[in-house]
N, C-alpha and C positions, 0 to 999 in steps of 0.2 A: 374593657379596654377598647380606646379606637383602632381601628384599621387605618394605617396612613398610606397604602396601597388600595386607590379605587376611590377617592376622595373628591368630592368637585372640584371644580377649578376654585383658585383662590379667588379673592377679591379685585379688582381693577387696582386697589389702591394697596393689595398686598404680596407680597414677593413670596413664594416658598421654594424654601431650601431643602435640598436632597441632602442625606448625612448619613453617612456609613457608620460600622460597627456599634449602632444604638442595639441594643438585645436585650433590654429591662424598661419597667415602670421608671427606677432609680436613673436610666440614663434619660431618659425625657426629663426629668426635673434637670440633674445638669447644664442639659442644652438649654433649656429656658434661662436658667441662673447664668451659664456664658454666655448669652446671646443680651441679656438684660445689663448686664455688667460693661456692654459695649456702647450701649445710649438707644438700643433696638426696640421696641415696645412689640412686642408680644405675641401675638394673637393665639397659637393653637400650636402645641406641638405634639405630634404621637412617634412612636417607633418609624425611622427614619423619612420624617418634614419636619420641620416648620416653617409656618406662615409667619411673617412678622410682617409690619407697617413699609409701606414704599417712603423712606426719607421725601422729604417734600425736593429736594435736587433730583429726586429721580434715580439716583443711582445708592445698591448698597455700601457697606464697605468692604467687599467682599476679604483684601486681602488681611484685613485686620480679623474677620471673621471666619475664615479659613487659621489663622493661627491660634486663633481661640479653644478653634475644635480641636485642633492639632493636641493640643497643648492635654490638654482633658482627654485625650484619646480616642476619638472621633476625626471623622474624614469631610471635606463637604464635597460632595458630588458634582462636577458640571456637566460630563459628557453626557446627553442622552440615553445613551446604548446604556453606560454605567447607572444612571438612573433609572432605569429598568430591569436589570438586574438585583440592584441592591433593593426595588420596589420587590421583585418577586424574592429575595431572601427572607425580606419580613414578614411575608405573609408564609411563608410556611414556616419562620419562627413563633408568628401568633396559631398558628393552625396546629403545631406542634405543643405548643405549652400551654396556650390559653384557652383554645375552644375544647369544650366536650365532645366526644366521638359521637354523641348522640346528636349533638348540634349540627354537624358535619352531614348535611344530606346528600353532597355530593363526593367522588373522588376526589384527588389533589388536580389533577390534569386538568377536570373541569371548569374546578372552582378556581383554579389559577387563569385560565384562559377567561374565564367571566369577569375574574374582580379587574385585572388588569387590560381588558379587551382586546388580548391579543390571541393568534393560532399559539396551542402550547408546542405545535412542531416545531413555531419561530422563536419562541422563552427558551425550549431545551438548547436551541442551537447557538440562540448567543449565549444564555448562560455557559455552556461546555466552552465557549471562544475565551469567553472573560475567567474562569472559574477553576479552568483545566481540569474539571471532572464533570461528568453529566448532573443533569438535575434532579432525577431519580437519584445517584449517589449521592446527595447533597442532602435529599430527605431523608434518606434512610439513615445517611450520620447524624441528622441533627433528632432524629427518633430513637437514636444510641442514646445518645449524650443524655436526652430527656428519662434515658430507663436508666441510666447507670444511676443520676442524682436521686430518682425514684429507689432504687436498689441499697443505696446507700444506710435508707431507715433497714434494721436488721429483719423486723416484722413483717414486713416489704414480700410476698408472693411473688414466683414467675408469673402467674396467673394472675395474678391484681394488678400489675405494673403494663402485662399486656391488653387486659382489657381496658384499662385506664386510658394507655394508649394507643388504643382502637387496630389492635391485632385481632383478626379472624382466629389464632390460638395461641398456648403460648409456647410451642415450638416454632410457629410460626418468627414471634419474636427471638426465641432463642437463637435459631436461624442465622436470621440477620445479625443477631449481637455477634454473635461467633464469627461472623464475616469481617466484622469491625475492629473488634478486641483481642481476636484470636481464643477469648475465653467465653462459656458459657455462663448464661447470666448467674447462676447456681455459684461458679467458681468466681467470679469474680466477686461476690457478693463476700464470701468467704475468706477472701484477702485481707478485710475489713478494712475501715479509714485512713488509718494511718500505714498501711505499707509501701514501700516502697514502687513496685510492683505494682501498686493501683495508680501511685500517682502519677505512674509512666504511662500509664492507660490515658488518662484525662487528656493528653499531650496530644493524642490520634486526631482529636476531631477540631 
């Protein structure tokens, strides 16, 4: 998967757009398919950009494009500060679900200040401005969310779902979960699919 946080600059002759609440492979197809549907031609889209063609007038359409996403359930970004945030929520949704822990040679702190080149003093502080919680809470829920769907198969280990998702142990994760869900991953597992009970869980993050 690409990384759409830490990307070059686009082309002279092409616009990229920031878009919130992209979180799948499946919403990057959509955004191409609404962005294409509008007369846009193309170029590259990952978890929240894409690049399309600069209209030969120069300018997009943004507000027809902006309704688009709306529509589909997507945001388009303009404020910078905002563009930067929703840059650093991707990349720890990719760093959360898609990279291996072995891939992963550095901390979040690091690799967040590197891809994005910014102080991560100044990422945690606007995120918390923008986000109303820190950015540390913001990993550690979306490293919930990633154990519970993991949790979810019955076969599923404390132990395999924390090493998976690169816990030092697996109270370490237990830990955390319980900070999150109020239940231990054990118990919550136990709930199984369809209870009621779980599905109020899912609500948290």
């Amino acid at each position: 998967m690409t990384l759409s946080a830490g990307l070059p600059p686009s082309a002279p002759d092409t616009s990229r757009l920031f878009i919130g609440n992209m979180v799948c492979p499946q919403c990057s197809r959509v955004v191409q398919r609404r962005l294409e549907e509008l007369g846009l031609q193309v170029q590259l889209v990952t978890l929240g950009t894409a690049d399309v063609l600069t209209p030969l007038g120069g300018e997009l359409p943004l507000a027809a494009v902006r309704a688009a996403l709306e529509e589909a359930g997507f945001a388009l970004v303009e404020d910078p500060a905002r563009q930067l945030v929703e840059q650093t929520k991707t990349l720890v949704l990719e760093l959360v679900r898609y990279t291996a822990p072995t891939e992963l040679t550095h901390n979040f702190s690091y690799y967040l200040s590197q891809r994005l080149q910014r102080d991560y003093h100044y990422l945690s502080q606007l995120f918390s401005a923008h986000e109303g919680l820190t950015l540390e809470k913001y990993i550690i829920r979306q490293k919930v969310e990633c154990a519970k769907e993991l949790l979810s198969y019955q076969d599923a280990t404390v132990a395999a779902v924390a090493q998976q998702l690169g816990y030092s142990s697996a109270a370490y994760l237990t830990n955390q979960f319980k900070q999150v869900t109020g239940l231990s991953p054990t118990e919550f597992q136990r709930l199984g699919p369809g209870s009621a009970g779980r599905r109020s869980l899912d609500d948290l993050i």
